[in-house]
Residue, then its C-alpha position, 0 to 999 in steps of 0.5 A: x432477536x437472539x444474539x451471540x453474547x459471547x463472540x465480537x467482531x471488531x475492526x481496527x482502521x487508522x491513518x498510517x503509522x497511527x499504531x494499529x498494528x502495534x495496539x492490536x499487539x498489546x490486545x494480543x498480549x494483555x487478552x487471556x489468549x495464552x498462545x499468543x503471549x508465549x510466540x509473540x515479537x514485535x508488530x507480529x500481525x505485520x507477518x511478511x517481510x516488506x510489512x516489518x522493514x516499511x511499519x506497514x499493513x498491506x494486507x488485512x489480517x484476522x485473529x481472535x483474543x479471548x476477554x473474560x467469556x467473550x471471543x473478540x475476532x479482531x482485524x487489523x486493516x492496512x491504512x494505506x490507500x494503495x490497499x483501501x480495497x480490503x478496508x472496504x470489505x472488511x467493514x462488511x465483516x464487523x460490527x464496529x471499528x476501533x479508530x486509532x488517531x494519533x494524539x499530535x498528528x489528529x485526522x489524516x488523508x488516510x483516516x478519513x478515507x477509512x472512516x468514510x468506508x466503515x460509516x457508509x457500513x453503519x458500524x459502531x465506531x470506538x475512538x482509541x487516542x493513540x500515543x498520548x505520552x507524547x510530548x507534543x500531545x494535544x488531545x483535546x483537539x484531536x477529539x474535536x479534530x475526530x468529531x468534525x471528521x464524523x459530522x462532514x462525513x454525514x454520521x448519524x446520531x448514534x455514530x455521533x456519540x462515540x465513547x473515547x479512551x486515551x492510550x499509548x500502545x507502545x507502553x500498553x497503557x490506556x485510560x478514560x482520562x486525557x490527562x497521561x499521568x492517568x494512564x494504566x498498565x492495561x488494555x481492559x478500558x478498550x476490551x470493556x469498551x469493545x464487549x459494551x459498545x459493539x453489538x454481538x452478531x445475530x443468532x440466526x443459526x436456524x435459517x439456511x446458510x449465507x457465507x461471503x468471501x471477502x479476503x482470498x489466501x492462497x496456500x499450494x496444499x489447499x489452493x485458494x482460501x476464502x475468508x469471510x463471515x458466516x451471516x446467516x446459518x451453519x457451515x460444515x465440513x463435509x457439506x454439499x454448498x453452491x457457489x454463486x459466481x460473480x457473473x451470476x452463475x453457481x457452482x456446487x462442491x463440497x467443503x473440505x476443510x473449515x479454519x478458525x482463528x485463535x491468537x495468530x493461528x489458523x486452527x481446523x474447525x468442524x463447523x461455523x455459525x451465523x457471526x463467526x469469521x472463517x477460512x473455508x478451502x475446497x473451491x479452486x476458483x472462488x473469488x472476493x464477493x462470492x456467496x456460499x449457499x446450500x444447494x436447495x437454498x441459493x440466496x446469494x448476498x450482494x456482490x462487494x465493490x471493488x476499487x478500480x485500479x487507477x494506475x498502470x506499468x508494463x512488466x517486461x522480460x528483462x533483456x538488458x546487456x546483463x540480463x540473466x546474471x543475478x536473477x534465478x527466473x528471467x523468462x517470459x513464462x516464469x514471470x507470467x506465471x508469477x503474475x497470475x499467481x498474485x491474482x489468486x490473493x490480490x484483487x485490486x491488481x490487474x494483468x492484461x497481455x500485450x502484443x508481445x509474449x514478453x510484456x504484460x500491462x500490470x494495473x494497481x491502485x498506485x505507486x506503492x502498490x506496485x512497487x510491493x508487487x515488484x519488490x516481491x518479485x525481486x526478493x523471491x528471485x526474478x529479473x524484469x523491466x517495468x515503464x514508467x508508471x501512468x494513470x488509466x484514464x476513463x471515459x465517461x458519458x464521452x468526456x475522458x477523465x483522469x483520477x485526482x487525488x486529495x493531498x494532505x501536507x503538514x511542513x513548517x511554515x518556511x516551505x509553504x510557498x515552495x510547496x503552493x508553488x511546486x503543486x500549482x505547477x503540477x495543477x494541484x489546486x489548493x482547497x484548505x489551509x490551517x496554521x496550527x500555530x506553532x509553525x507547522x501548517x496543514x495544507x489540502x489540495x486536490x490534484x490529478x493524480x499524474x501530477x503526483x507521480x514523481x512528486x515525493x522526492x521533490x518534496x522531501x528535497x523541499x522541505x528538507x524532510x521536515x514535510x509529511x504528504x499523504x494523498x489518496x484517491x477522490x475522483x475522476x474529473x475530466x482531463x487536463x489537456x495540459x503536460x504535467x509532473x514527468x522530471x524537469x532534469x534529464x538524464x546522464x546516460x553512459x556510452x560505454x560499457x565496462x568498470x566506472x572509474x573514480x576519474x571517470x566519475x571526477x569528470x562528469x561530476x559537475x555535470x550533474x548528480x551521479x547514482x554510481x559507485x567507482x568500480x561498478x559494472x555498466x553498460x552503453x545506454x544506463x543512466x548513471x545519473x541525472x543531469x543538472x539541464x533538462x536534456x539527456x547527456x551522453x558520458x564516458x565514467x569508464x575512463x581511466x587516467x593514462x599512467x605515464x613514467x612520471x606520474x605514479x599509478x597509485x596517486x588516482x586514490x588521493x582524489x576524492x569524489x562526492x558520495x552518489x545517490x543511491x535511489x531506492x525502488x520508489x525513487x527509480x520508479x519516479x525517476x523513469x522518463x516515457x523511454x526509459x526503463x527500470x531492470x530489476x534483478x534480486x542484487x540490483x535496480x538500474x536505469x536504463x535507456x529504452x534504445x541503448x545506443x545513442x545513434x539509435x536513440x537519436x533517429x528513434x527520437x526524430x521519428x517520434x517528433x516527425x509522427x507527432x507534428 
């Protein structure tokens, strides 16, 4: 069997905030790809903006390097689970995966979940040991901590065997040695481990060809891009192809350009081979899984699985009292517009239409996912309201089910009781407890995951930020026919609208915690805080104190209140009641009441009581 000696594909998969991005950095540097030395900032494959600010992938990204005489293609995977969609179709791309695992942290929610998905895909694996100059490395039971991992997600012999290297990306230093005073100023251990270990691709150039799309891209010149691997055959520019759809129809058109990688750029090719990672444009409507074929041969491979979303909001016009001031698009046909456009890259996010023009239900695999889309949206100018986020509930065989998720925490030993407690409540089910014994314990739990929802403020409140949580998706099982997570606290919604004042803010600060500044804009019906009880309280901060001939006007300034809380998306999201929305505009994130005027809200309210009982 022939095979490409000089061409490897290779994928990079880690728990968050292991140093993917920051390794395949490094490879970049230290490989002879010249361009890449010279253009290079730091973690320069996390090119979007919200990637650099957060330290996370959340798209796949490809490049290429170039060892001695072979080409390596290299992709960094996002670790999180919101985007374990593309981990899946990239493992149909490589040969083998590099596994980065932090040398304190060990095996994570995250580095399972991508594991499981490249052995499922019988890949080589190569275990890299990430930040071993760390002081609180223990390496040693990392590597056991990995081995255990391997042998409970059922790897065979072969995957069993694993070579392992020692490294500390950030210095750009590795070693075969545990030891870090063995570390050495090069990447060539892992490039010589990579070129060893991985197979090459078959050479079956000769046979008709086999493309298949795994990651989309989206440029207004070109239209969509597809990007996958050639598995078979040779590709052109120029040639007449057949697209086979994914509802088993085809499709023919001609290839109008071909993209290689190189460093970080995509270059212009005239053709592919079996084994080659490409970009190919020219089809306006080509989608993830799809197969490309010569007209005369139409073979299509089997279509790659896709993750179901499992949780949903209603995007919404924003007609909030101060709708239109900040925002440049604000109406039903730009968002809608912008919404379909995500589909063109995104294919784990869902829109459906509502009865109303004005709202959309957006479905996504979680939280995080979300609050990226939405937070594009903001920067690139538009203004909207969203619900609370909710998990899709499935039926199966009559039985309705609702997603769990598998919880991994790691906290000092003094917050466990909380934690066991805080989950119980949210019927969190606690499967595995290890004390590392050096006062931190790693607790497992599986929980549904509406319990979630709103949980990691509470948490970080807990454990006073010392905790570290990491939960992704394990199932569906059937559903709890019980109330759980949502806020206990309720909300202090405003009457009025108008400045808030710093006497305002003084008289309701017992009350509760406040999110708003003295001299801030609001209206009748925004939360402007959260009240200490768990119901909703009406209050008037605009308030300001009566000047009379006595008392100087100016003496309000010697009074002091406390610092607000300022939430940030994620938090306004988790903070969300069923009748409650978030509007977002490019300058601001507020909360709101879904009915503003507190007679109103009070019939709405008695309404919805009467209907229920």
């Amino acid at each position: 069997m022939k095979r490409r000696e000089n061409l490897r594909n290779v994928a990079i998969i880690a728990h968050v905030d292991h140093g993917k991005t920051t390794l395949v950095d490094e490879l970049l540097k230290q490989s002879d790809t010249l361009d890449a030395r010279n253009q290079m900032g730091e973690r320069a494959m996390d090119s979007n903006a919200i990637e650099q600010e957060r330290g996370i992938t959340i798209l796949a990204k490809n490049t290429a390097v170039k060892y001695k005489d072979t080409n390596i293609n290299i992709l960094d995977t996002p670790g999180h689970a919101d985007f374990g969609g593309e981990v899946e179709r990239i493992m149909k791309m490589v040969d083998g995966v590099v596994l980065v695992v932090d040398s304190y942290e060990g095996t994570m929610p995250q580095t399972r979940f991508v594991l499981k998905k490249a052995l499922e895909q019988n890949v080589v694996p190569i275990v890299v040991v990430n930040k071993i100059d760390k002081d609180s490395a223990r390496p040693a039971e990392v590597v056991d901590e990995v081995l255990e991992l391997f042998i409970e997600l059922g790897a065979n012999d072969d995957q069993l065997d694993f070579p392992v290297i020692y490294a500390s990306a950030m210095n750009g230093t590795t070693s075969l040695s545990d030891d870090k005073n063995d570390q050495e100023p090069t990447m060539d251990y892992i490039f010589d481990t990579i070129i060893k270990e991985i197979p090459a691709p078959i050479d079956n150039s000769e046979e008709p060809l086999q493309f298949q799309v795994s990651l989309l891209d989206y440029n207004d010149y070109v239209g969509r891009i597809g990007i996958g691997r050639v598995f078979r055959g040779t590709i052109k520019v120029g040639d007449s192809v057949t697209l086979s759809k994914l509802d088993g129809s085809t499709k023919n058109f001609r290839v109008t350009k071909l993209f290689g990688f190189f460093g970080l750029d995509r270059i212009e090719i005239q053709e592919a081979k079996a084994g080659d990672l490409i970009a190919v444009s020219g089809m306006e409507d080509i989608f993830v899984g799809e197969t490309v074929t010569p007209v005369d041969h139409v073979d299509p491979l089997p279509i790659l699985h896709i993750d179901e979303p499992t949780l949903q909001m209603t995007f919404l016009v924003n007609n909030s009292p101060f709708a239109g001031r900040e925002g440049k698009w604000v109406t039903s046909r730009k968002i809608e517009e912008r919404l379909m456009s995500e589909l063109h890259t995104d294919v784990s996010l869902r829109i459906d239409p509502t009865d109303s023009p004005d709202a959309w239900i957006v479905s996504g695999r979680g939280e995080l996912h979300l609050a990226i889309l939405i937070e594009n949206m903001r920067r690139e100018g538009y203004e909207l309201q969203v619900s609370r986020p909710e998990v899709i509930l499935k039926d199966f065989n009559g039985v309705q089910c609702e997603p769990f998720e598998l919880v991994q925490i790691d906290t000092p030993e003094e917050y466990m009781g909380s934690i066991i407690e805080s989950l119980s409540a949210r019927k969190g089910e606690m499967t595995d407890m290890v004390n590392n014994g050096n006062g931190q314990v790693k607790l497992t739990f599986l929980a549904p995951a509406r319990g979630l929802i709103g949980y990691s403020t509470e948490f970080l409140s807990m454990t006073r930020g010392y905790g570290i949580m990491n939960h992704t998706f394990d199932q569906y099982l059937p559903r709890l026919k019980v109330k759980i997570g949502g806020r206990r606290n309720g909300a202090l919604v405003s009457t009025e609208t108008g400045k808030t004042t710093t006497y305002g803010i003084m008289g309701v600060e017992d009350r509760g915690t406040i999110f708003i500044e003295p001299s801030t804009e609001i209206y009748e019906g925004m939360i402007v805080g959260e009240n200490s009880r768990e119901n909703d309280i009406t209050v008037n901060i605009t308030k300001a104190k009566q000047k009379t001939n006595v008392r100087s006007a100016n003496k309000d300034q010697t009074n002091v209140i406390k610092a607000p809380r300022h939430l940030t998306l994620e938090e306004s999201l988790e903070f969300l009641g069923d009748d409650e929305y978030c509007e977002i505009t490019p300058e601001s994130v507020r909360l709101r009441k879904q009915v503003l005027n507190k007679n109103e809200r009070e019939k709405s309210a008695k309404k919805n009581k009467a209907s229920q009982n």
